[in-house]
C-alpha positions in Angstrom: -17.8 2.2 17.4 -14.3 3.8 17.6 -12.4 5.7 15.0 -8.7 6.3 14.9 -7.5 10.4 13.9 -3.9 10.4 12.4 -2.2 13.8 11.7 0.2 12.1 8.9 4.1 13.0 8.4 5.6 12.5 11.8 8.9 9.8 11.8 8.7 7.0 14.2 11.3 6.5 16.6 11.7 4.1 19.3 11.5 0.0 19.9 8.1 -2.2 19.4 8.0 -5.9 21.1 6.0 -8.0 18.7 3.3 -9.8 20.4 2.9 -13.5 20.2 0.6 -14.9 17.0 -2.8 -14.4 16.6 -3.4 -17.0 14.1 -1.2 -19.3 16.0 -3.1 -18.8 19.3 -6.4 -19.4 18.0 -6.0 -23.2 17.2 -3.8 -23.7 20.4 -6.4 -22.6 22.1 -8.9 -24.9 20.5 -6.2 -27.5 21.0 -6.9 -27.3 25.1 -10.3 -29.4 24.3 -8.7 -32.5 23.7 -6.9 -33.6 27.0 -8.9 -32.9 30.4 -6.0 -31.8 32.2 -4.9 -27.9 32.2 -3.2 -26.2 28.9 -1.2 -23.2 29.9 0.1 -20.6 26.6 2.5 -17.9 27.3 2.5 -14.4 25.1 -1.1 -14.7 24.3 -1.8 -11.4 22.6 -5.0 -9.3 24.3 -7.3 -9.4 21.4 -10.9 -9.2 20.7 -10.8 -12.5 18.6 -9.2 -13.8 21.6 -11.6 -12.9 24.0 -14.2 -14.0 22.3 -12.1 -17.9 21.5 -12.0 -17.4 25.3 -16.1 -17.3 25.7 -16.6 -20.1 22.9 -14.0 -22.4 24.7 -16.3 -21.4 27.9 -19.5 -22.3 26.6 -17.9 -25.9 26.1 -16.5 -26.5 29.2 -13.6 -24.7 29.4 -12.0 -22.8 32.8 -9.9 -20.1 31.8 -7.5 -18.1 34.0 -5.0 -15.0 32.9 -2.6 -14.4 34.9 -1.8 -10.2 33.7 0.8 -9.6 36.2 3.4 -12.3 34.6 5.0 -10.9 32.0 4.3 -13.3 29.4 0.8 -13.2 30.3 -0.1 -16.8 30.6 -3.6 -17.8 29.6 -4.6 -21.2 31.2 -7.2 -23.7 29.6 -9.1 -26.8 31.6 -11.6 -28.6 30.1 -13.5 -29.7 33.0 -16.8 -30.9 31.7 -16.2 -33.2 28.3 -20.3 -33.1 28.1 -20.7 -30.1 26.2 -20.1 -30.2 22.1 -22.2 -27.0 20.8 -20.2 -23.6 19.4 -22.9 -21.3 19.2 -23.6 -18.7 16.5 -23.4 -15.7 18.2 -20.0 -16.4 19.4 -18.5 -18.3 16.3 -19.8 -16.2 13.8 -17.8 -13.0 15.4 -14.4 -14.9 14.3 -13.1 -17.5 11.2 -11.3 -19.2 13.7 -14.0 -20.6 15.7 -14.2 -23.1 13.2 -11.4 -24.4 15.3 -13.1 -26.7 17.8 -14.6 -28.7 15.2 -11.7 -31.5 15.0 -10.7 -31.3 18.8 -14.7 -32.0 19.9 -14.8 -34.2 17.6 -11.6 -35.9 18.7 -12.3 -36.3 22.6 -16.0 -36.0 22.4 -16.9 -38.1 19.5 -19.7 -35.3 18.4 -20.2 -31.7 17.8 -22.3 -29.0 16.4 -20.8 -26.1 15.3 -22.0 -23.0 13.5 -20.4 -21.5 10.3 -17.9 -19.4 10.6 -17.7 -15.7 10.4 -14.8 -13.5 10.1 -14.2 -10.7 7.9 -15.2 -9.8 4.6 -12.3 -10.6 2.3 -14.2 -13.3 -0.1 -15.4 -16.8 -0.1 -13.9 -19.3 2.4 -15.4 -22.5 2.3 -14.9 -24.8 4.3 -15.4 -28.3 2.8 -11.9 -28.8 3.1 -12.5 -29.0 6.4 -15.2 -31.4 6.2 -14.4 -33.9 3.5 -10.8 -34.3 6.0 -12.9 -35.3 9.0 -15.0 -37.1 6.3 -12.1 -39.2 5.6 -11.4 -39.9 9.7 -14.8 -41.6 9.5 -16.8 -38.7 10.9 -20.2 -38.6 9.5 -21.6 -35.3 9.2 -24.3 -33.1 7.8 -25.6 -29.4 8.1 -28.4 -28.3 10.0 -30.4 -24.6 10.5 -26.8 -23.0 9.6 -24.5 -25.4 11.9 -22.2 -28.4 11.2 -23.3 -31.6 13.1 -20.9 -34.2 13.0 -19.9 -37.5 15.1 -17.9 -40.3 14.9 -19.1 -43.7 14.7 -18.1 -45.8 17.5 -17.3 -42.5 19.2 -13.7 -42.4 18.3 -12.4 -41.3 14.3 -10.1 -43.6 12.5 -6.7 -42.8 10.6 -7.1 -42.2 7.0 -5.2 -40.9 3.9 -6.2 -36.7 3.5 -5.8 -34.3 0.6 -6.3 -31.0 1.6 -5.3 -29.1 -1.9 -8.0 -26.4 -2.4 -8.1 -24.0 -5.8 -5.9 -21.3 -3.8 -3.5 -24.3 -2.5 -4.1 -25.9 1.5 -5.7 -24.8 3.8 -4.6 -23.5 7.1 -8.1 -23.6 9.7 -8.4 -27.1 7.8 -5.0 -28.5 8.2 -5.1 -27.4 12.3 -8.8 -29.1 12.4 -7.8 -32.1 10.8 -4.6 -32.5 12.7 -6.5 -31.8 16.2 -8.8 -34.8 15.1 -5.9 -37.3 14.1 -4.0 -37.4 16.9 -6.2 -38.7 18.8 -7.9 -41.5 16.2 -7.3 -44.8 16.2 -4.5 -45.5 13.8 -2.5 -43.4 11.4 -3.1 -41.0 8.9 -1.3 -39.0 6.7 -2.4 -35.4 5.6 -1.2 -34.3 1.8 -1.2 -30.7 1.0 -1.0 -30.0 4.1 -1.0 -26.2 5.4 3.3 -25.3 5.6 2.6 -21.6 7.5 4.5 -21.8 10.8 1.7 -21.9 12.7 0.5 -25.1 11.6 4.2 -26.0 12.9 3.4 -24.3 16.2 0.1 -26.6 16.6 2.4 -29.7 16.0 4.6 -28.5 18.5 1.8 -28.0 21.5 0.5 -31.4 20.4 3.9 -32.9 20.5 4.3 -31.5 24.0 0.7 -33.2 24.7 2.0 -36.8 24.0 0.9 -36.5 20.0 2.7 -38.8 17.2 3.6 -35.9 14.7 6.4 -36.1 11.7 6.7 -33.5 8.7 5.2 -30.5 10.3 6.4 -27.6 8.5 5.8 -29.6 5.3 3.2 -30.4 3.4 2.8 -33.8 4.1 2.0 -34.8 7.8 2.0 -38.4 9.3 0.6 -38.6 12.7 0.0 -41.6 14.6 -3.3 -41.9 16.7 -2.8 -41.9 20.4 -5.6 -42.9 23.3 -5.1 -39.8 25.3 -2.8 -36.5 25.6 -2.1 -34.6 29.0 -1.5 -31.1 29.5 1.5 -28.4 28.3 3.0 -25.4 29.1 3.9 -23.6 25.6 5.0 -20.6 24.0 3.0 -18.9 21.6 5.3 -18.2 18.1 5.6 -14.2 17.6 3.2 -12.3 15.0 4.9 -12.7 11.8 2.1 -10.6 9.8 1.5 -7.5 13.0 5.9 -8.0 12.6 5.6 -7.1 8.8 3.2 -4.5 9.3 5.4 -2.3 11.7 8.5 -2.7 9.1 5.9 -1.6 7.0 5.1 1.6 9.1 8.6 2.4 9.8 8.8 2.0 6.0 6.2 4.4 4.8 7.0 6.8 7.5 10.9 6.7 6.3 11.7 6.3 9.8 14.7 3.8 12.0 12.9 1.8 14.6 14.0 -1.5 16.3 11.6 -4.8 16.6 12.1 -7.1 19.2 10.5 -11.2 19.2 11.0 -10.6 15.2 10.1 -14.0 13.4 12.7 -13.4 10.5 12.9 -16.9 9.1 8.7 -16.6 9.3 8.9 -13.8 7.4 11.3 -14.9 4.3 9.3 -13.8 0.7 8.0 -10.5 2.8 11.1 -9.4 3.3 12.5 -10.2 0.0 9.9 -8.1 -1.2 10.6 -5.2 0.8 14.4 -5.3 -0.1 13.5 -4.8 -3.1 11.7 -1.8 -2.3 14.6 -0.1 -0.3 13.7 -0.9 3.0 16.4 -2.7 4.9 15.6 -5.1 8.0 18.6 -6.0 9.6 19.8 -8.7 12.7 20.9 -7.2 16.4 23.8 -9.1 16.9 25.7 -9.4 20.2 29.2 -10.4 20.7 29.5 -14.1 20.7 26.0 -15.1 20.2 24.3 -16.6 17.3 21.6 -14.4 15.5 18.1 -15.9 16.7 16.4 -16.0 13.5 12.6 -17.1 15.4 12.4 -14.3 18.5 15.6 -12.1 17.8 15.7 -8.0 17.5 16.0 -6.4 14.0 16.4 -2.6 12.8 14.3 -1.0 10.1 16.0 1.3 7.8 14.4 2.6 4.7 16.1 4.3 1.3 15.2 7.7 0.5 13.6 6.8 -2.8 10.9 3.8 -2.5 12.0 1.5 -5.9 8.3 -0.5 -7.5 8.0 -4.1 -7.4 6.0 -7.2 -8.1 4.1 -9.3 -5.5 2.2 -12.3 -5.6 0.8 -13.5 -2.7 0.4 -17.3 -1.9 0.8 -19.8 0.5 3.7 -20.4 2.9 6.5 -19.9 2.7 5.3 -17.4 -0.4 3.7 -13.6 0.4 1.5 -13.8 3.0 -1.9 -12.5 1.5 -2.3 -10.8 5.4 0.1 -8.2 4.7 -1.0 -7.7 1.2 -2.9 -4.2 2.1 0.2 -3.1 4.5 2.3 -3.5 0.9 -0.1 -1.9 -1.3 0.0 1.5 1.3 3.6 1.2 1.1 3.6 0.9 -2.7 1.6 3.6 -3.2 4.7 6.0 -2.7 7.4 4.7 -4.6 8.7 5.6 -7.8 7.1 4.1 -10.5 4.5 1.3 -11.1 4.1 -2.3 -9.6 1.5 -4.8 -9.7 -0.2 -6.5 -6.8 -1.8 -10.0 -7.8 -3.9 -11.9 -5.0 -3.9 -15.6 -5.6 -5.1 -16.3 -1.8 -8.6 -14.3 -2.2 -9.0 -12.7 -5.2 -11.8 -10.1 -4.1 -9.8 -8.7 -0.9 -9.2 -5.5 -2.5 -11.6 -3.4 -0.6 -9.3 -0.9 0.9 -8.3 -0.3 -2.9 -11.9 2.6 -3.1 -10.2 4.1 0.6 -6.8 4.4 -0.6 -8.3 6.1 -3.5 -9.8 8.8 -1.5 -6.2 9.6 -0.2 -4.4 10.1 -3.4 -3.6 6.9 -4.7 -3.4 6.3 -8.4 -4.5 2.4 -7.9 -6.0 0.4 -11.4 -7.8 -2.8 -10.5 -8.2 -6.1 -13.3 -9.5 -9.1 -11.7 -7.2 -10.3 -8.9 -4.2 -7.7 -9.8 -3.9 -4.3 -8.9 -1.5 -1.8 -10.8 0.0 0.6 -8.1 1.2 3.9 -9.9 3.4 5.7 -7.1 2.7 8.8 -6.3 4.3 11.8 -4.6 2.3 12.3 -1.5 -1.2 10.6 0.1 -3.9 13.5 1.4 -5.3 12.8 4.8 -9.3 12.1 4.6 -12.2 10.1 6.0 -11.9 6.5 4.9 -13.7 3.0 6.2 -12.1 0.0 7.1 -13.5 -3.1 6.0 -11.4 -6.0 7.6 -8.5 -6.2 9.5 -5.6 -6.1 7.4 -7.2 -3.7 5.3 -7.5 -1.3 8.3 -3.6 -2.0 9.0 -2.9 -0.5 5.5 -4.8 2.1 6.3 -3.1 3.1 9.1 0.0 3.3 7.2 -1.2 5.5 4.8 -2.7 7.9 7.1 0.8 7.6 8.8 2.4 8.8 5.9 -0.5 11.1 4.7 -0.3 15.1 4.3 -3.1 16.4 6.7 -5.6 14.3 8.8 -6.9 11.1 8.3 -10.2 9.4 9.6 -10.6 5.6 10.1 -14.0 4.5 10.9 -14.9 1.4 12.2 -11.7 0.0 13.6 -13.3 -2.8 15.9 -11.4 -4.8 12.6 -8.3 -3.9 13.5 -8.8 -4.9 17.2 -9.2 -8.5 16.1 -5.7 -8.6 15.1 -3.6 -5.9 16.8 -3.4 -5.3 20.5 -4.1 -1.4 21.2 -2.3 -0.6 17.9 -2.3 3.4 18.3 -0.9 2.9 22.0 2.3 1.3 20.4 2.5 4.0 17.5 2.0 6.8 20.0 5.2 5.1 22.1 6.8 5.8 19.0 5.9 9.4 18.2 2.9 9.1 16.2 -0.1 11.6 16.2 -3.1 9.2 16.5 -5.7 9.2 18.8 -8.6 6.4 19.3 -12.6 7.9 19.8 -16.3 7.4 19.5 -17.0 8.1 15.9 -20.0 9.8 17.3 -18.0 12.1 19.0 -16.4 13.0 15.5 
């Protein structure tokens, strides 16, 4: 496994291009399995999570083609043999997001059988949701040796009325699988509590391109009517809105002016509220005569000398994104007095609370809120990451860190960030990826 070094204090200069969305490709991807004609998405991001979305969608019939030379990097999808409905463990248990193909093989094939999902460790994800929405679509569908089985009678679903509203509000893998299955049932149905995070919105818009029925997307009620077949697309993937956060976060912590370009500021509105707050100011390019593009435009990072405490309260869309939750709590750690960090997404995805401890933080945990007394300086030392956006706060603190910092184990981080320390190092950090065993 690799391990990132980091010899903390050096300011970051320089520009970082934000990659297209992880969490949007996922399901986009997924989405390729309902039409038999070729899918092509532009500003794919070079992932692990991807790759391996790239296997699962191979194992079921997919062709695949990446063309690296074009800048944007399009990633073709055919699904040229509509026989094959089984997502196997070892492939779907490397990522939450294979869950993905459940509604789309469901949709076009009329069966499936897909293993539970894995994903990182961050706390209980069920997925009922999930299943009592395609139970509602008429699917009929039990568990066996670990994996979902599900068909639909007649081998086509039929529109219903869904409530997706969980304990921790919707959900987002459950709102993409049920939309995937409705559009192509027979009738309509109408989705309440439906996910709102933009890339639900990008789904509907790849869909929409496909020949799907979708209104309200972006809201959380959906109303899509049932169509008998959709064609191919040609789309672009929304930028990251959580690896966007994370590098004002960096420039943050590190005190440092850096530019973003592809910035998804309207994506990002309670983050950045929160970070005001803090002293950290993210502000439009603008050129003469032309609007400010609030979805893919360029921003500059400036932070205030002294780092002011704040509340945050991570929910659902368009509230703080629990994803940068971590980044936050790194950057939190060194301002000037105490603030509180309450998870109402997952309530146990503290783990990088025990690493940031090691480092110098004075962190207090109760239940699903964390009391973050600032401190004057972080001390490099050997920490572990445990999931991917606890690795990314990591990072930041060994950014900012006196001395040397050790991450083990950051195949997390690869899921969600492509070649993260080759973009830092562009902009003057000192961190180098290696074998831990070389350590």
């Amino acid at each position: 496994m690799d391990a990132f070094i980091i010899k903390g204090g050096r300011e970051l200069q320089g520009t970082v291009r934000v990659h297209g969305s992880k969490n949007a490709s996922l399901p986009l991807m997924a989405a390729a399995l309902l039409t038999d004609q070729a899918v092509t998405l532009h500003d794919v991001p070079d992932l692990s999570d991807i790759r391996n979305m790239t296997r699962l969608l191979g194992t079921l019939g997919c062709e695949t083609d990446r063309c690296d030379t074009d800048p944007g990097r399009p990633i073709t999808i055919h699904a040229t043999d509509q026989t094959q409905t089984a997502a196997p463990y070892d492939i779907v248990k490397t990522m939450r997001a294979g869950i993905c193909v459940l509604g789309p093989l469901l949709a076009k094939r009329g069966k499936a059988r897909v293993s539970m999902p894995g994903g990182c460790a961050i706390g209980d994800r069920p997925v009922d949701l999930h299943l009592h929405g395609l139970r509602a679509l008429g699917a009929e569908i039990s568990l066996d040796a670990g994996d979902i089985v599900a068909t639909a009678p007649g081998g086509r679903l039929v529109g219903g009325h869904v409530f997706l509203g969980g304990p921790s509000g919707s959900t987002v893998l459950g709102t993409a699988n049920v939309l995937c299955a409705a559009v192509l049932a027979k009738g309509q149905t109408v989705i309440e509590s439906a996910a709102c995070e933009p890339e639900i919105e990008d789904l509907a818009d790849l869909l929409t391109q496909m020949g799907a029925k979708i209104q309200g997307a972006g809201s959380p009620r959906l109303v899509i009517d049932g169509v008998d077949e959709l064609s191919g697309a040609d789309h672009r993937v929304i930028p990251d809105r959580i690896e966007a956060g994370t590098y004002v976060c960096a420039a943050a912590i590190t005190h440092s002016n850096i530019r973003l370009d592809n910035f998804p500021t309207d994506a990002l509105g309670a983050a950045l509220d929160r970070l005001n707050a803090i002293g950290v100011e993210v502000a439009p390019v603008t050129t003469d005569g032309q609007p400010v593009d609030r979805h893919r435009g360029s921003v500059t990072v400036n932070t205030a000398d002294t780092l002011k405490p704040v509340q945050v309260f991570t929910q659902p869309h368009p509230g703080f994104p629990t994803d940068l939750q971590a980044q936050i709590m790194s950057l939190l750690c060194l301002a000037d007095g105490n603030s509180s960090i309450t998870e109402k997404i997952f309530p146990d995805r503290f783990l990088h609370v025990a690493e940031l401890l090691r480092m110098g933080a004075n962190l207090t945990r109760n239940g699903p809120s964390v009391v973050v007394t600032g401190v004057r300086e972080l001390i490099g030392a050997p920490v572990m990451a445990s999931d991917l956006r606890a690795s990314a706060g990591l990072v930041l603190a060994g950014l900012a860190a006196k001395g040397t910092t050790t991450i083990n184990r950051v195949y997390h981080l690869d899921r969600g960030y492509e070649r993260m320390e080759i973009t830092l190092q562009a902009l003057g950090a000192d961190i180098q990826r290696v074998k831990e065993e070389n350590l």
